[in-house]
N, C-alpha and C positions, 0 to 999 in steps of 0.2 A: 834328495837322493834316497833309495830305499834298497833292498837289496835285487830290485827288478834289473836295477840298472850297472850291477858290478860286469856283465861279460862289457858292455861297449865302455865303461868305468877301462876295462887293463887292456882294450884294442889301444884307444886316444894315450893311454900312459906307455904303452911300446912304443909309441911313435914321439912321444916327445922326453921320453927317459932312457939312458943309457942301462945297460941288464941291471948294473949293480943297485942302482936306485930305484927298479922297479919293483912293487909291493906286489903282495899274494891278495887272492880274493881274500881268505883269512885274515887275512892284517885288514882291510877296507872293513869286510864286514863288522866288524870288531866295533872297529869304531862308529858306526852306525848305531849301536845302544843306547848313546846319550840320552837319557831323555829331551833333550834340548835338541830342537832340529835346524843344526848350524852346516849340515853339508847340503851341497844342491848340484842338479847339473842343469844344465841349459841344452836347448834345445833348437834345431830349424829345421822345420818341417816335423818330421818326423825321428830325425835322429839324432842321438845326441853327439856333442858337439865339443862338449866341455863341462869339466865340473871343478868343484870344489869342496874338501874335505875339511870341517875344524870341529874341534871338539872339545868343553871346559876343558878345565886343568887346574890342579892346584897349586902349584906356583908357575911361575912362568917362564917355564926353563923347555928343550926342546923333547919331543917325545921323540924312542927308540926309533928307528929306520927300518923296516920289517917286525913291528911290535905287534902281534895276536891275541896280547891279556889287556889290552885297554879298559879300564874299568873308571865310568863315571864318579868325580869325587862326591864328597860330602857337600862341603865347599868350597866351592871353585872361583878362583880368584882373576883368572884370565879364559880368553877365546885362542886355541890355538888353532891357527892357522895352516893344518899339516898338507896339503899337498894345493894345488892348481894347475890343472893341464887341459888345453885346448888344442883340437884337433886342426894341423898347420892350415888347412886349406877353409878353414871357417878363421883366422885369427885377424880378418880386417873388418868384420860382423860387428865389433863390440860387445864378443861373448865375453872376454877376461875382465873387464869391465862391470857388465852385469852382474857376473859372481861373485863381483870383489864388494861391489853396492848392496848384493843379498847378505854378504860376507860380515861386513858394515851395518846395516840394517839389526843383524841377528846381534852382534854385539850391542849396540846402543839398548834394544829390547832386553837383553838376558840381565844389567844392570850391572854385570860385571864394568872395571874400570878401565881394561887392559887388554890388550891382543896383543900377541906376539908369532913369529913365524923362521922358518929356515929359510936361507935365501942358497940358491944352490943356480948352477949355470950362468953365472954371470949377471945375478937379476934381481942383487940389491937396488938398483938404481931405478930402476923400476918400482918396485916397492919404495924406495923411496919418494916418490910423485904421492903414496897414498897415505904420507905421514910417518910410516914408520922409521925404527932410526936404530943405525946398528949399538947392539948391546956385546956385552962380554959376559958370556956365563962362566962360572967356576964349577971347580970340584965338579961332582958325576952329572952335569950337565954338557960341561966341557967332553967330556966323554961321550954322549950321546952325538952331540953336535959332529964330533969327529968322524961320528959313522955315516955320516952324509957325503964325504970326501972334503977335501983339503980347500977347495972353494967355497966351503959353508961359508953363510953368515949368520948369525942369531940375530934376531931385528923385533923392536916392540912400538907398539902404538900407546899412547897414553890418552886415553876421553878425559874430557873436564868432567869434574863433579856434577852429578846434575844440578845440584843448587847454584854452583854459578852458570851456569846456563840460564837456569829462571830468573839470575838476579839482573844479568845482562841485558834478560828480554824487558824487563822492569825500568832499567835506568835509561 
């Protein structure tokens, strides 16, 4: 994703967000500085179709809901996972899918150990199928999560170490 793509970025997000949870091009662009290229959108034919928003973080708590000062950390300890929306009439395509594999993909690469994400409309369970698993934030995380409405859920993925993975492929 780049900033070519933020107007068809907030069409697919009015059609699949209620007003309160839909973000400003300011808040999207924002988080496009990472140096790390963890957000993507998908595409058929020509249009886009669906994307996917994530960005490090330094711990793994949820980011503000309309946040504009997104600033890459130092060290970044997890992949957050802030937004996912597909355009309804492409979602039997295996767009949500391919984002979540590119999504997946960019975490194993960045060496981080950790993804986590907000689950909002009903669609832990869903994230659930992709490993993750609901967590409980505290103190001013607990607070941000709140800003999503009263259906948040906070949810984290844990990768093996790479070394047991290699050790795995060994025995």
């Amino acid at each position: 994703m780049d900033s070519r793509d933020i107007h068809s970025v907030l069409a697919i997000q009015s059609r699949c967000y209620d007003e309160a949870k839909q973000e400003s091009a300011a808040s999207f662009l924002s988080k496009l500085i990472s140096p790390l290229q963890t957000s993507f959108v998908a595409e058929l034919g020509e249009d886009v179709v669906g994307y996917l928003v994530s960005v490090p973080v330094q711990d793994c708590g949820p980011l503000p809901l309309h946040d504009t000062d997104y600033c890459p950390p130092g060290q970044a300890v997890a992949l957050y996972l802030h937004d996912l929306a597909v355009r309804p009439e492409a979602r039997s395509f295996g767009v949500a899918a391919a984002l979540i594999n590119a999504y997946l993909s960019a975490l194993r690469s960045s060496n981080l150990s950790s993804g986590c994400l907000t689950a909002v409309n009903g669609s832990s369970r869903f994230w659930q199928r992709y490993g993750f698993r609901d967590s409980t934030p505290a103190g001013p995380d607990a607070v941000r999560l709140a800003s999503y409405g009263p259906d948040a859920r906070f949810m984290t993925l844990d990768l093996p170490h790479p070394s047991i993975q290699a050790h795995r492929a060994v025995t």
